[in-house]
C-alpha positions as CSV (number, residue, x, y, z in Angstrom):
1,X,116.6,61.0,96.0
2,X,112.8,61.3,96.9
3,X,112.5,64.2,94.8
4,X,114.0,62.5,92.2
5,X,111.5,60.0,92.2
6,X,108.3,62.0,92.9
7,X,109.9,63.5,89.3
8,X,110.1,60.8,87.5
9,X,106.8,59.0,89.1
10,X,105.0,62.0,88.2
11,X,105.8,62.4,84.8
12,X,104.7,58.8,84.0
13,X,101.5,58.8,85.0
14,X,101.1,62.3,83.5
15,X,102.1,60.8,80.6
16,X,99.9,57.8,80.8
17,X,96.9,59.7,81.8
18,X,97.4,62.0,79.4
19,X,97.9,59.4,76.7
20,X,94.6,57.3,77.7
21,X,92.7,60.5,77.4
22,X,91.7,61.3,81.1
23,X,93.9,64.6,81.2
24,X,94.6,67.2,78.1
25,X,97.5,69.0,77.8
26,X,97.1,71.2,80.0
27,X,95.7,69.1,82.7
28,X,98.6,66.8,82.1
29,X,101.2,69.6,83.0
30,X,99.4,70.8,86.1
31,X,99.5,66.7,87.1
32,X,102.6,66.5,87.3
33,X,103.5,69.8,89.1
34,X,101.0,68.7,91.8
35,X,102.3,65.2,91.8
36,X,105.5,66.0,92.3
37,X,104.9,68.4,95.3
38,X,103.2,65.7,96.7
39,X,105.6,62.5,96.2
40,X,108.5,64.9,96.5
41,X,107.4,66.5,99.6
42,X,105.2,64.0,101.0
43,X,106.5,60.3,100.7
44,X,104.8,57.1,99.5
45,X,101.7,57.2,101.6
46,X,101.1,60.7,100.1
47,X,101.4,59.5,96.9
48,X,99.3,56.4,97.2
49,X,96.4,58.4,98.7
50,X,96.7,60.5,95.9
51,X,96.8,57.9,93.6
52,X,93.8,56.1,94.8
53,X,92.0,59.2,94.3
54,X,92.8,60.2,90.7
55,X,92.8,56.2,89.3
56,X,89.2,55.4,90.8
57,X,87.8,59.4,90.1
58,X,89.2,58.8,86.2
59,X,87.8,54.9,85.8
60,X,84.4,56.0,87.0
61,X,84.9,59.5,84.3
62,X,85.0,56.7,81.6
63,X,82.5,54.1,83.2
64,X,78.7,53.8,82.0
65,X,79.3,56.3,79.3
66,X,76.4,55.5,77.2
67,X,74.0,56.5,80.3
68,X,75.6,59.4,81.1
69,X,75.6,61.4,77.6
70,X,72.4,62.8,78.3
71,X,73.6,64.6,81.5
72,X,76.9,65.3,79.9
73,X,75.8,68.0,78.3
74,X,75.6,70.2,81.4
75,X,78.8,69.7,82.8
76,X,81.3,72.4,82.7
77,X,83.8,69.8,80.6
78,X,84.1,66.5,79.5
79,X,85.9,63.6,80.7
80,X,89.3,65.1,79.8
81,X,90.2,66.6,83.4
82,X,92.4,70.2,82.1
83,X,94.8,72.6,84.5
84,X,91.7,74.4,86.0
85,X,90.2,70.7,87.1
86,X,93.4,69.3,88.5
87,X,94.3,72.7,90.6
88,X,90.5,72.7,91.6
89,X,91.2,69.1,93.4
90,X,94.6,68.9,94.3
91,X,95.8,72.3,95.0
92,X,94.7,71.9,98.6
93,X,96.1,68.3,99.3
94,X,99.8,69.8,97.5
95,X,99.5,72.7,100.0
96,X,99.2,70.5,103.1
97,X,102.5,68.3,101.5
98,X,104.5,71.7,101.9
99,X,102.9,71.6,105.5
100,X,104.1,68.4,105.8
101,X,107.6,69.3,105.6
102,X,107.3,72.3,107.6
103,X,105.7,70.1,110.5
104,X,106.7,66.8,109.9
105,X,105.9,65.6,113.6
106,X,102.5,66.6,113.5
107,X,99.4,64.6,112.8
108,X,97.1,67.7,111.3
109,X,98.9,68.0,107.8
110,X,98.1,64.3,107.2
111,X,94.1,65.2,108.2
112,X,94.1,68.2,106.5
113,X,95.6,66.4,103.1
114,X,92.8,63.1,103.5
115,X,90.1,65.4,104.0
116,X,90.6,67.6,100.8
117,X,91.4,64.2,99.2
118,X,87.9,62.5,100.8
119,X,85.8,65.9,100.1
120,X,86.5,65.6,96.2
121,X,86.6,62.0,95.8
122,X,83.1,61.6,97.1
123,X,81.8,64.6,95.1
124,X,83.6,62.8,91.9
125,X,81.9,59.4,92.8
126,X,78.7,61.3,93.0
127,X,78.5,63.1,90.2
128,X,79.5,60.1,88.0
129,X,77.5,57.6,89.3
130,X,74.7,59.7,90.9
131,X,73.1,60.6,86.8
132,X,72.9,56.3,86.3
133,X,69.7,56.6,89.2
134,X,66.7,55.3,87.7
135,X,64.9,58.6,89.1
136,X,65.3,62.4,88.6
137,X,67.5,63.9,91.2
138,X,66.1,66.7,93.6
139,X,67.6,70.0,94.0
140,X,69.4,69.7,97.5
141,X,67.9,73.4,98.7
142,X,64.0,72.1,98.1
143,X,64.3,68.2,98.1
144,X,60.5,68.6,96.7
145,X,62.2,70.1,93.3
146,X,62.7,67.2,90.6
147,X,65.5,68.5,88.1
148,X,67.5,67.1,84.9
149,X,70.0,64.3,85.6
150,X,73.1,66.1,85.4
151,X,72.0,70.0,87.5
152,X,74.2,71.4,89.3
153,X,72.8,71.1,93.4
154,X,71.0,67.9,92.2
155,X,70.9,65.4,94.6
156,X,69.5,61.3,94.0
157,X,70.0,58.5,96.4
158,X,72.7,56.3,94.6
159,X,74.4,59.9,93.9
160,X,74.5,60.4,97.8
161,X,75.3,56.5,98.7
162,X,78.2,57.0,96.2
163,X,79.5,60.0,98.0
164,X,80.0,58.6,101.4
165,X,81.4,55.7,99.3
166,X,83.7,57.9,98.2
167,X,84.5,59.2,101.3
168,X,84.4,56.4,103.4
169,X,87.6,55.4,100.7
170,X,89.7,57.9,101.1
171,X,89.1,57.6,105.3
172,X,89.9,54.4,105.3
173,X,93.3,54.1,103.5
174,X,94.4,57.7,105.6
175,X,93.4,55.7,108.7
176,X,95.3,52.4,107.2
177,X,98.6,54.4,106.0
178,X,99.1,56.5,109.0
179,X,98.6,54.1,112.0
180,X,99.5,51.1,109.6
181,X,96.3,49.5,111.8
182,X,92.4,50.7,112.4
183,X,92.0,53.2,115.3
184,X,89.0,55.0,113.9
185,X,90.4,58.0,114.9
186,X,91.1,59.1,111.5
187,X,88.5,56.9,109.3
188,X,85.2,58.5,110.6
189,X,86.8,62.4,111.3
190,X,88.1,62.1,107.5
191,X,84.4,60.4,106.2
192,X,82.7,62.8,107.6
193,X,84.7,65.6,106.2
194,X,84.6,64.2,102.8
195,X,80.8,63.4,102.9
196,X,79.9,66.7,104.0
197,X,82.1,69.0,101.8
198,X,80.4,67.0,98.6
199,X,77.4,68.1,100.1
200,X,78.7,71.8,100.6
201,X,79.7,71.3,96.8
202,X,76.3,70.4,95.8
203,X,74.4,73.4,97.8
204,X,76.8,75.8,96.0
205,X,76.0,73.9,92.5
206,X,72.9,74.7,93.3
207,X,72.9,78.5,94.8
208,X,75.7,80.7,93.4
209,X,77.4,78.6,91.0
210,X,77.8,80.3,87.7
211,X,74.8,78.5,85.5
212,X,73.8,79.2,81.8
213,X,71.4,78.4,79.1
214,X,71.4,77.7,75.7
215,X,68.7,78.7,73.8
216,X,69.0,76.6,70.9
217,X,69.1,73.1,72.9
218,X,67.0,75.3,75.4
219,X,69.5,73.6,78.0
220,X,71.0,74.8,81.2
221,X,74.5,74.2,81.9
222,X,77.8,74.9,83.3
223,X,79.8,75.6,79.9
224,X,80.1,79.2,79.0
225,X,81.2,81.2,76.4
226,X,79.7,78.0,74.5
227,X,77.4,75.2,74.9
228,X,78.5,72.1,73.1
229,X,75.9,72.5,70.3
230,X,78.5,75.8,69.5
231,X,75.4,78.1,70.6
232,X,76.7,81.2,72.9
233,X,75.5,80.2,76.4
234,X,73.9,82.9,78.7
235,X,74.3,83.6,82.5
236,X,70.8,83.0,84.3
237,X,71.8,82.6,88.1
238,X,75.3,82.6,89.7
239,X,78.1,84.2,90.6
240,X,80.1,84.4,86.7
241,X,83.8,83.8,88.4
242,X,82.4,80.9,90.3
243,X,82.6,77.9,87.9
244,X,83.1,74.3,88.7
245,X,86.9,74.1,89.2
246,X,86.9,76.7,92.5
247,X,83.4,75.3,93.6
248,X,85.8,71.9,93.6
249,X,88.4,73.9,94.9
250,X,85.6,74.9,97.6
251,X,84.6,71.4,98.3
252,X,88.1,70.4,99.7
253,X,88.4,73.6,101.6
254,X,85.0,72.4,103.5
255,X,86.3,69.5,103.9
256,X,89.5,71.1,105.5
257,X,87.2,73.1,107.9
258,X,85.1,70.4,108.9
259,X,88.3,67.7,109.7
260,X,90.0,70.6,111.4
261,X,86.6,71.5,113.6
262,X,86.2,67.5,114.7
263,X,90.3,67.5,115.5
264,X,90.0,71.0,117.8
265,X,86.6,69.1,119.9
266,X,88.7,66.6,120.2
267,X,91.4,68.5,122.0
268,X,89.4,70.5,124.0
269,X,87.3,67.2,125.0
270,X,90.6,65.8,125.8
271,X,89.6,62.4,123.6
272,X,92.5,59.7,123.3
């Protein structure tokens, strides 16, 4: 019956995503694969964690458009999430659902899944509302560097108060779902997590991400083979097979490590 209804459930708001424009096609398919793992496997609370992720990530996609166009231009795609997007950000939280199943008495698959969650909600708060600060960011390896709203491994003060927004989020409904109460046990571990692994996303934006340029906008961006002027874009720093969906894919994994790091202190403190 729960699988059922993690079917059905995830084909409508595939549907409805899809139809309002915040996933293609392709994005809409991999939504619903993911979705359903997750309802299916994981139960309501999964879902609505999920949910509160992908609703607030795709209102703020769509929000303040006009004052983000400029730093549009550099992103690796538009507002349209496709496959590669949704796998990037919810491949991780769909692996600890089969987890979940596997352990269902334990407390870790729950961490693990709020961490990835938190980790890539607070580096989609970031990037959307970090480009509407009224100063140029600075490149989080040299926070002396001014760059271009929009550069990968820029870093602005709204952008990072967003993040651990975003974060803080995601920590508190984990906390609220899996106690049903406030312990703080889960909140801060999962904040944390999430606010550094958007961090870890930006150093790698800015480091061995896969940038280009485009000579006739004389640009740099993340979109390769072409730029959206239709100008072939060229590699100028960057690993070429790291693109933005497996440095998202890398943010939630940091996330992951840095939940599961707090959770083993804990044990060996012996911390109630």
């Amino acid at each position: 019956m729960q699988l059922s209804v993690a079917i059905l459930l995830a084909s409508l708001i595939a549907y409805l995503a899809f139809r309002v424009r915040s996933l293609d096609r392709s994005g809409a398919y991999a939504a619903f694969l993911i979705g359903t793992m997750i309802f299916g496997l994981g139960g309501w609370r999964w879902a609505f964690l999920l949910l509160a992720f992908f609703i607030s990530s795709s209102a703020l996609s769509r929000a303040f458009d006009a004052h983000k166009r400029e730093a549009s231009e550099k992103y690796a795609k538009g507002n349209q999430r496709d496959a590669g997007q949704v796998m990037g950000n919810g491949a991780i939280p769909a692996l600890f659902a089969g987890l979940h199943v596997l352990y269902p008495g334990e407390t870790w698959p729950w961490l693990g899944f709020a961490a990835a969650l938190a980790a890539v909600n607070a580096d989609t708060w970031a990037t959307e509302l970090g480009v509407l600060n009224r100063t140029s960011p600075r490149l989080i390896t040299n926070l002396r560097v001014l760059v271009e709203k929009g550069t990968s491994g820029g870093v602005s003060m709204l952008g990072t108060l967003a993040s651990l927004a975003g974060a803080m989020v995601i920590g508190f409904l984990a906390e609220l779902l899996f106690s049903i109460g406030i312990t703080w046990l889960i909140f801060l571990p999962v904040t944390v997590a999430g606010f550094l692994g958007a961090l870890f996303d930006s150093f790698l934006g800015a480091t061995v991400q896969g940038i280009y340029y485009c000579p006739s906008c004389k640009k740099e961006t993340e979109r390769h083979p072409t730029h959206d002027c239709g100008t072939q874009t060229t590699r100028i720093r960057g690993w070429i097979w790291l693109n933005n969906d497996w440095v998202n894919f890398a943010c939630g994994a940091f996330g992951v490590g840095i939940i599961f790091t707090f959770w083993f202190v804990r044990l060996i403190l012996n911390v109630t």
